[in-house]
C-alpha positions in Angstrom: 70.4 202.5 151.0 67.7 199.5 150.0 68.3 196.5 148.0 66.3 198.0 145.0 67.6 196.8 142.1 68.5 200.2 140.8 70.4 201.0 144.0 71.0 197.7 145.8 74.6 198.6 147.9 76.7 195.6 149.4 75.1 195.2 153.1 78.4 195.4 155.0 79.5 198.3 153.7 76.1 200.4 154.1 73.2 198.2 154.4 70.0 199.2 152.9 69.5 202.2 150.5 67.0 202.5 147.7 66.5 204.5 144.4 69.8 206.8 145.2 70.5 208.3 141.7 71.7 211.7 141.6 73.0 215.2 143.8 72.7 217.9 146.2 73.8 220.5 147.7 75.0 224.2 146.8 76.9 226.7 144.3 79.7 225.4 142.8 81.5 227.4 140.5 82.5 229.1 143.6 82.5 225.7 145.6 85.7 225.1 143.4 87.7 228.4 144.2 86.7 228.0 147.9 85.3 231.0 148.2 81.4 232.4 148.5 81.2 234.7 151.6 78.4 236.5 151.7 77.5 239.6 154.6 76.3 239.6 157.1 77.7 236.6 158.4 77.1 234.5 161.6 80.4 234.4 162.9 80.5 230.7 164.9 83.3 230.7 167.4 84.3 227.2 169.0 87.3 226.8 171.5 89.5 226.2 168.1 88.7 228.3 165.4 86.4 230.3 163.7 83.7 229.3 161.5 82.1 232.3 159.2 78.5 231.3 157.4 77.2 233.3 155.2 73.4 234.4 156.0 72.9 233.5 152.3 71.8 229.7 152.2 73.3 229.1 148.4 76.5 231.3 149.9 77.0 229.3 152.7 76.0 225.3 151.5 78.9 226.6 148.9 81.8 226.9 151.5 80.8 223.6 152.9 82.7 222.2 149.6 84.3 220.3 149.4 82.5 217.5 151.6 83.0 213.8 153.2 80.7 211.3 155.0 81.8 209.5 157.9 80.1 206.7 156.9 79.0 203.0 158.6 80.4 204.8 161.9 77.2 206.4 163.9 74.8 205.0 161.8 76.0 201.5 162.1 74.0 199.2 163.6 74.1 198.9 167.1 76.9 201.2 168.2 79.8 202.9 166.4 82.5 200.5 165.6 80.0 197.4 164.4 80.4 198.0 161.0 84.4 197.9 161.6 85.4 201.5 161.7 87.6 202.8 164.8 86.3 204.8 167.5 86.0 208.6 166.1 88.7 211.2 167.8 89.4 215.0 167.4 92.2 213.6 165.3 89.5 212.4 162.6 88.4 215.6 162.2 91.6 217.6 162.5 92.8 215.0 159.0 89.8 215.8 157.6 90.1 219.8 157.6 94.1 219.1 156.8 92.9 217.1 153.2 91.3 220.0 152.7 87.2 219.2 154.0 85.2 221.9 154.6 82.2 220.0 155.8 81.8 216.2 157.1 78.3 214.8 157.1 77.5 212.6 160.4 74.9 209.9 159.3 73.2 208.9 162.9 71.0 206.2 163.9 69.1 206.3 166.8 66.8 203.5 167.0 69.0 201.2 168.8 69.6 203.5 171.2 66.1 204.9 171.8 63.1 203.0 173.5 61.1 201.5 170.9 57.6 203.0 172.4 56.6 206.3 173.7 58.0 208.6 174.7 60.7 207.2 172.6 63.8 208.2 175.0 66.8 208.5 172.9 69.6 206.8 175.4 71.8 210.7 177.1 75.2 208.6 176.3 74.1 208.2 172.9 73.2 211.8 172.6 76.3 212.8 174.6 79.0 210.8 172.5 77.5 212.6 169.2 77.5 215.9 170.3 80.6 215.3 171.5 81.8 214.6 167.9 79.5 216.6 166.2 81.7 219.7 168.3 85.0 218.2 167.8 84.4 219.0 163.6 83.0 222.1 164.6 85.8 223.1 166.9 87.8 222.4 163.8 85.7 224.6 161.3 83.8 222.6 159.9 80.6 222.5 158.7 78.8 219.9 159.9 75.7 217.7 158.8 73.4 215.2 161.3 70.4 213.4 160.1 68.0 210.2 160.8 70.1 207.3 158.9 69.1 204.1 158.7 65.7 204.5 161.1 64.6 205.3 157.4 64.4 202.1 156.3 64.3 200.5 159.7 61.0 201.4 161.1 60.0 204.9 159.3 59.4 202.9 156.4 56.4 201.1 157.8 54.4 204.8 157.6 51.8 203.3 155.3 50.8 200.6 158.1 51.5 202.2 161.2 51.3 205.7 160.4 50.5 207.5 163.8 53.3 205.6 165.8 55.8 206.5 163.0 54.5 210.1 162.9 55.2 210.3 166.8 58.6 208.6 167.0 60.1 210.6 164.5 59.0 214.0 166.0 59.9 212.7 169.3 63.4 211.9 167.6 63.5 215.5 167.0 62.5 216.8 169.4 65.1 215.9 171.6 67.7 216.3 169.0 66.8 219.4 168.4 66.3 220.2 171.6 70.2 218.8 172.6 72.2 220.9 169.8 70.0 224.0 169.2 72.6 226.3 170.7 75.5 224.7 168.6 76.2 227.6 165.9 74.4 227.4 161.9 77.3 225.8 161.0 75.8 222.7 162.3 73.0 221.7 159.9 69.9 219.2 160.4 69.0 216.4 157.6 64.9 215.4 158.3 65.8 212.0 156.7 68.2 209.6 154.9 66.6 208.1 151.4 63.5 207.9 152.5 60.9 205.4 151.8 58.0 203.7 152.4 57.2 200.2 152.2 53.6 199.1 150.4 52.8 202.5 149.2 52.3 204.5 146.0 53.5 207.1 144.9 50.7 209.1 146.2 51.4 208.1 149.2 55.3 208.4 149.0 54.7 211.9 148.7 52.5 212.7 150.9 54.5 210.4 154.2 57.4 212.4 152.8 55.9 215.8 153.0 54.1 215.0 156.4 57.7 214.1 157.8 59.5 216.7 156.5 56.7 219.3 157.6 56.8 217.7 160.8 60.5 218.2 161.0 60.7 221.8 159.8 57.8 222.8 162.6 59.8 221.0 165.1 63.2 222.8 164.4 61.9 226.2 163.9 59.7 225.8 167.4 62.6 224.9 169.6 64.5 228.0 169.8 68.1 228.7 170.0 69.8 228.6 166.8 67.2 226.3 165.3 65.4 229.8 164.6 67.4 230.2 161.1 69.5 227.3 160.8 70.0 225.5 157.8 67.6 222.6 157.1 68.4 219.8 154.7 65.5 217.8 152.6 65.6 214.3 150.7 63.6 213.9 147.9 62.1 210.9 147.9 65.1 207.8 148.0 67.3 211.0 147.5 66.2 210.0 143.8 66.2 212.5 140.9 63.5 211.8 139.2 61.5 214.5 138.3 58.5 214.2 139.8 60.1 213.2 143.2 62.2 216.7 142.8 59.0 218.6 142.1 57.2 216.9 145.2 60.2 218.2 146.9 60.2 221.6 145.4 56.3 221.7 146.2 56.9 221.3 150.2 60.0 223.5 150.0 57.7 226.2 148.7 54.7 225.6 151.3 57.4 226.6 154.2 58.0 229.9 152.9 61.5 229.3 154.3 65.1 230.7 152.8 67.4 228.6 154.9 66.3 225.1 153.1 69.0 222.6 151.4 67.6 220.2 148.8 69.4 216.7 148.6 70.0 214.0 146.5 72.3 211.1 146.4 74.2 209.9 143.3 75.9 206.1 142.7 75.6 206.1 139.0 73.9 204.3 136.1 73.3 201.1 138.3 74.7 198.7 135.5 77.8 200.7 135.8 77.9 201.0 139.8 78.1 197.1 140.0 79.0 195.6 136.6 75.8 194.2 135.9 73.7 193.5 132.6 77.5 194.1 130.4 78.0 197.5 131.8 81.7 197.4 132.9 82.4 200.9 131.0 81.7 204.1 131.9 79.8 204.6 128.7 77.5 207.1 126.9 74.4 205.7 128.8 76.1 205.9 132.2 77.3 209.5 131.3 74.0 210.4 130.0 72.3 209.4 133.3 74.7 211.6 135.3 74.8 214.8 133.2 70.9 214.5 132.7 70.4 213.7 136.4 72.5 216.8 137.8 70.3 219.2 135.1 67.3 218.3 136.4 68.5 218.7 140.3 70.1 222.1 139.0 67.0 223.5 137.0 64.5 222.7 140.1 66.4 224.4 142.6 69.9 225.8 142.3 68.8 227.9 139.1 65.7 229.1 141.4 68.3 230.1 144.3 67.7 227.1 146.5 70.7 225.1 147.2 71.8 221.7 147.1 74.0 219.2 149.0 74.0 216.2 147.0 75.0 214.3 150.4 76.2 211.0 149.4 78.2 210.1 145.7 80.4 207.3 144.9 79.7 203.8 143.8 77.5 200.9 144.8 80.5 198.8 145.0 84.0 199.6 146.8 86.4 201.6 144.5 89.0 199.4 144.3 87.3 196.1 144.9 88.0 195.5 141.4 84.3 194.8 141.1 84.4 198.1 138.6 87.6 198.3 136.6 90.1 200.8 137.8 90.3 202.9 135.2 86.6 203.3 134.5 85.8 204.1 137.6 88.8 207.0 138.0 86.5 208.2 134.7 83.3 208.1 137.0 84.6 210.3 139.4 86.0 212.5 137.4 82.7 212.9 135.5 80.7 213.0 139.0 82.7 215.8 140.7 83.0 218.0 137.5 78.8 217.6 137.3 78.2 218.5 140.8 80.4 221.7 140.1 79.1 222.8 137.2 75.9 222.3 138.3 76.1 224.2 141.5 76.2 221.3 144.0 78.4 220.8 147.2 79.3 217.0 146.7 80.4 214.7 150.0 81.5 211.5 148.8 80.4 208.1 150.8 83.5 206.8 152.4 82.0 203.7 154.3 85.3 202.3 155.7 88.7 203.0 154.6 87.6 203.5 151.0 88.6 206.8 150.4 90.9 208.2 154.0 92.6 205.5 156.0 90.7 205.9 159.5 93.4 205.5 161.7 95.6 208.2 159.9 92.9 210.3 157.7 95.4 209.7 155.0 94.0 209.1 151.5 94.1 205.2 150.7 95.5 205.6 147.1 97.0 208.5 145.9 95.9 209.0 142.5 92.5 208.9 144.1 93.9 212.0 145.7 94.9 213.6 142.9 92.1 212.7 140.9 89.0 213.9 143.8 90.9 217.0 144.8 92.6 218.3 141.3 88.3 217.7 140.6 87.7 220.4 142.8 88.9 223.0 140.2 89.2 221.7 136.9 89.1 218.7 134.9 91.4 215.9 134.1 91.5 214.1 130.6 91.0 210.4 130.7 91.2 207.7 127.4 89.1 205.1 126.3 91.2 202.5 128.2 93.6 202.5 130.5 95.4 198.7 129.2 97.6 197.6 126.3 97.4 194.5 126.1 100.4 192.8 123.7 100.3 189.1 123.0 102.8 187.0 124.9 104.5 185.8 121.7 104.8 186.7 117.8 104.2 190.4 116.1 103.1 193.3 118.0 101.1 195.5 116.0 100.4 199.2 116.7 97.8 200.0 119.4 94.9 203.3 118.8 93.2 204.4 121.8 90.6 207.5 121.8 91.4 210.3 124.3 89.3 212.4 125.9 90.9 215.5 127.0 88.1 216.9 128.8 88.8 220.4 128.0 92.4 220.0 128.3 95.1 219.8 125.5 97.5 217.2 125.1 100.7 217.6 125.2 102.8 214.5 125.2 103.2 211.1 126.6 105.8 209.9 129.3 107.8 206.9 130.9 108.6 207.6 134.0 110.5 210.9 133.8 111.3 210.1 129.9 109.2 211.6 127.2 108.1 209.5 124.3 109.5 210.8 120.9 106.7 211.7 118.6 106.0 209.6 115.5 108.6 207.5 116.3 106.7 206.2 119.5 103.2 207.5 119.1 101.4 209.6 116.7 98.4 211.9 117.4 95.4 212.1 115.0 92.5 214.7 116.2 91.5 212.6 119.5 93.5 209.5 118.3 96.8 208.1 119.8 98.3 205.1 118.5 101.5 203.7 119.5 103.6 202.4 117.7 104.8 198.9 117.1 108.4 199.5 117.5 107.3 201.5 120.8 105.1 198.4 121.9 107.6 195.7 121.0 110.3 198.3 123.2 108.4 198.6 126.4 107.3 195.2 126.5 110.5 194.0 126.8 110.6 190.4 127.3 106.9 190.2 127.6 107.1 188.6 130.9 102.7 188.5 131.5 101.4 191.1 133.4 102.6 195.2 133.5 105.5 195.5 131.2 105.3 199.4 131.2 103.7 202.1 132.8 103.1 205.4 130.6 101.3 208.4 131.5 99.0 210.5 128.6 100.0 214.0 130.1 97.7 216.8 129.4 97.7 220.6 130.0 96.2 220.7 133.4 95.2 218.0 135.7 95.7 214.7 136.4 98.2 212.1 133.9 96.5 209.2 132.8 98.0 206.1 132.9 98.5 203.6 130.2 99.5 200.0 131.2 101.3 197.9 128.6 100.5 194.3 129.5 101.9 191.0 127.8 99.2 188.3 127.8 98.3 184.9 126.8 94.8 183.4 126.9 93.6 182.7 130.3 92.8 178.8 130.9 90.7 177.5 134.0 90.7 174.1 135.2 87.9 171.4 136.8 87.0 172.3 140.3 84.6 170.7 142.8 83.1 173.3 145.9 79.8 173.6 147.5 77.2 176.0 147.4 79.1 178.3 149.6 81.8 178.7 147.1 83.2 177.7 144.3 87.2 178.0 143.7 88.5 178.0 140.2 92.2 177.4 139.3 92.9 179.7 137.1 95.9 181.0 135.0 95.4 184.5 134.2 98.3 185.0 131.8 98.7 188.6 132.2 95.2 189.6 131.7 92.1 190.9 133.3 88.7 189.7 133.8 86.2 191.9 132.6 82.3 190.6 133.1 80.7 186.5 133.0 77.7 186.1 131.4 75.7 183.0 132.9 73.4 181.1 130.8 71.4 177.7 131.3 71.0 175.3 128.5 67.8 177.5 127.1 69.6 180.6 126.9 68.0 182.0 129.6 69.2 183.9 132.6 71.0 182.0 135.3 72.1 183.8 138.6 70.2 185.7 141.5 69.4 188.9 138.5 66.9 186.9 136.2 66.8 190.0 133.7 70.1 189.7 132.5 72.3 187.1 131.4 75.4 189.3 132.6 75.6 189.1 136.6 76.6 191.5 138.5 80.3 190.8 138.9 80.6 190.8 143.0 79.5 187.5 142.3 82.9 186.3 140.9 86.6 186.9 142.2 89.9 186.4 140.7 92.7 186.7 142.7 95.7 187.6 140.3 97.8 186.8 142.6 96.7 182.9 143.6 95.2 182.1 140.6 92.2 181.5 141.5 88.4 182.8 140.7 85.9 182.3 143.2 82.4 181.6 142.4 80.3 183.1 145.2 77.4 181.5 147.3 74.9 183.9 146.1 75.1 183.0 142.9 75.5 179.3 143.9 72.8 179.2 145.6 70.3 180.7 143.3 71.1 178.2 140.7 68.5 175.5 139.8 69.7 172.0 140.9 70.9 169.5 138.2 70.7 171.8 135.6 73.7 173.1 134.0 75.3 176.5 133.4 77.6 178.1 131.0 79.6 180.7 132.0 81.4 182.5 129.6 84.3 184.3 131.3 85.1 187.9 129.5 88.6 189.2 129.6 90.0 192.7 128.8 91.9 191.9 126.1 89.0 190.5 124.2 89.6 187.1 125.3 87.3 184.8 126.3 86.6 181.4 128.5 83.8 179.4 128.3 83.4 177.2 131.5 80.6 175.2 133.1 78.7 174.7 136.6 76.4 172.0 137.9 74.9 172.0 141.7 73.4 169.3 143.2 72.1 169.7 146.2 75.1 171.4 148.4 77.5 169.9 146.2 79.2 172.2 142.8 81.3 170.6 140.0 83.1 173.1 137.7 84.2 171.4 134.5 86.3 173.3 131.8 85.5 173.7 128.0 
């Protein structure tokens, strides 16, 4: 990943990455029923099990679904556990196939542990210790994916002004890669590159660095014998972007290798205003839908329609799933939408898991369970969602009655529950087309005595899949208080009062854009944290520190129930006063 503003990913969970928008990476109507066997087969045996892969590339890159990355692990930088993650065991691998894996992509980088000039000697532990995991999911049947990771971004990217020692380094890389794991069975697939991309270049030239690598790479693979003969080679389009005419400059060098064992990939993190809460995106809206479903069409109808098949090797978000940074129940919508796309679209999908987002490390149990439920019920149908997941109810006085818009997804409604208690119909809800409202003798019940925060939890219960939940929430309006910090931080005592925080638009006295993003007012909204629980909202250094000295800010404070805070910020120096309105 890069810093690009349409793909910028927080550095310690994956470092750089660039314009990542979209998929890759097989059939997956039959991706979903797990099945997709074609004959003949090559029949891999390892000391554990049996892997079968079909000699039919769109038949076999379909029973790699579903798929996982074991992410900031071997391609952190310098060795394996820098970027925090444990030491990888057999027992990763065997919790990975238990959840229900079929394949676990490997990101590798070598650099660190490979001479910086020729003859470019990758280091024989380093080479040792990932074979030696690379066979440990194998032994397990997996499929399993290697590539060059973050070498992309590192030193490949400075093609355009060191061209010939680039061009040799990376076909040294593979050479002895290749060279080290071409007897491991074709269920062991080779990636040329991760998002590539190329500093000071055009697009011209973009395309035609990417085309001499990955020209460079299929030569090498195919010349060094073994099972490199017919394995299964994986392409990026440029940035792993979906653009079309970086998927047509792929399609282009995919043709010129008159080769039926080639993967396309891609990489998908969403409408970017989405991914991080920038520029008052904090819903999964139309536009961020749009730029999924339009995205996976275009990777569909410029390969899987034309039998080539597609790994769409990393998905997720550009911000931790429940850092809060996206609200939950938006971002359950997100990957909803993203794993039903990939299916019907044809794509094996393997979601980023950079460190303990998704499985717990240490016990390869998911993190949250209705993430479970959600990403694996995903794998065969859909679930139906709502236009919110919150009710908010005021603290004191009247409750009205509450409409919220489903979305069934396919699905029919059927009821809504407390618990194990079924609401009664029109005397707790009512149900209008796509329309639910609760009623205010059903609000006024469950809120009880409206103590601020979750009165209630409800779930809107539909024919198949998984129950949404529906929060009731007593609130009051927040209030924040004068605070001094320095540029490193602010800390703001706050009293939520039961409700959320939604966005914070930052303004100086002109109107204009204050914050590190100078083409929105909204910043992205890593830059803030509340902590619910010690009432407190921290304004971050970044943000701090891109502010203009002496000039004051307003920063208007968005909540979930509609509620809103206008507060103010002055540096000076290393020095921040926070006054309230």
């Amino acid at each position: 990943m890069n810093d690009a503003q349409q793909t910028a990913r927080p550095r310690n969970r994956r470092l750089h990455r660039t314009a990542a928008l979209v998929v890759a990476l097989a059939t997956a109507g039959s991706l979903a029923c797990g099945t997709a066997v074609a004959a003949p087969a090559d029949r891999a045996r390892t000391r554990d099990r049996a892997v079968t892969v079909p000699q039919d590339p769109m038949a076999a890159v379909a029973a790699m679904q579903p798929s996982w990355n074991l992410g900031n692990t071997f391609d952190a930088i310098p060795d394996e556990t820098s970027w925090g993650n444990p030491l990888t065991t057999k027992a990763t691998f065997d919790g990975l196939k238990a959840q229900g894996f079929r394949s676990v992509r490997i990101p590798v980088t070598w650099y660190p542990h490979q001479s910086a000039t020729a003859p470019y000697t990758i280091d024989p532990v380093w080479m040792k210790r990932v074979k030696q995991v690379v066979d440990w999911a194998l032994q397990d049947g997996l499929y399993v994916e290697i590539n060059v990771h973050h070498d992309s971004w590192q030193w490949i990217a400075n093609m355009s002004t060191d061209h010939d020692n680039v061009l040799a380094r990376f076909n040294s890389t593979w050479q002895q890669i290749a060279t080290a794991f071409r007897d491991e069975p074709r269920a062991l697939l080779m990636e040329s590159i991760n998002e590539p991309q190329f500093n000071n270049a055009t697009d011209a030239q973009k395309t035609q660095y990417l085309r001499e690598l990955n020209t460079s790479f299929h030569t090498i693979i195919r010349n060094s014998g073994g099972q490199n003969k017919d394995r299964l080679l994986v392409l990026p389009s440029e940035e792993t972007n979906n653009a079309q005419h970086w998927l047509d400059d792929l399609s282009t060098t995919m043709n010129s290798l008159h080769d039926r064992n080639l993967v396309a990939t891609v990489h998908y993190y969403s409408w970017y205003p989405f991914s991080v809460n920038i520029a008052n995106g904090p819903t999964y809206d139309a536009t961020a839908q749009a730029d999924l479903q339009d995205g996976f069409a275009r990777v569909h109808n410029t390969f899987v329609a034309k039998g080539i098949p597609v790994y769409l090797g990393e998905y997720g978000l550009l911000t931790s799933p429940y850092s809060g940074v996206v609200e939950r129940g938006e971002m359950l919508k997100y990957f909803e939408h993203v794993n039903y796309e990939a299916r019907g679209n044809g794509m094996t999908s393997a979601v980023w898991d950079a460190a303990n987002d998704f499985l717990n490390r240490s016990t390869m149990q998911w993190m949250v369970p209705e993430m479970k439920a959600l990403i694996q019920t995903s794998w065969r149908t859909r679930s139906g969602t709502a236009s919110t997941d919150n009710v908010f109810v005021p603290k004191s006085g009247s409750i009205a009655a509450q409409t919220i818009t489903l979305n069934p997804n396919g699905q029919s409604f059927t009821g809504v529950w407390q618990g194990d208690t079924p609401l009664t119909p029109y005397r707790d809800y009512t149900v209008n087309g796509n329309q639910l409202t609760l009623t205010a003798e059903a609000l006024t019940r469950l809120a009880g005595n409206r103590a601020a925060g979750i009165n209630a939890t409800l779930e809107v219960r539909y024919s198949d899949g998984v129950p949404w939940k529906l929060f009731v929430r007593s609130y009051d309006k927040p209030a924040m208080a004068d605070a001094t910090g320095t540029a490193d931080g602010l800390t703001i005592p706050t009293q939520f009062n039961g409700d959320l925080m939604a966005n914070v638009e930052s303004t100086y006295a002109d109107g204009t854009a204050a914050g590190p993003a100078s083409w929105t007012t909204f910043q992205s909204f890593a830059n803030y944290g509340p902590d619910y629980s010690a009432n407190t909202t921290t304004v971050k250094a970044d943000f701090l520190k891109s502010l203009k000295d002496d000039a004051p800010v307003t920063l208007t404070f968005h909540f979930w129930s509609g509620a809103t805070v206008t507060y103010h910020v002055t540096k000076s120096g290393t020095t921040v006063t926070g006054t309230a309105s």
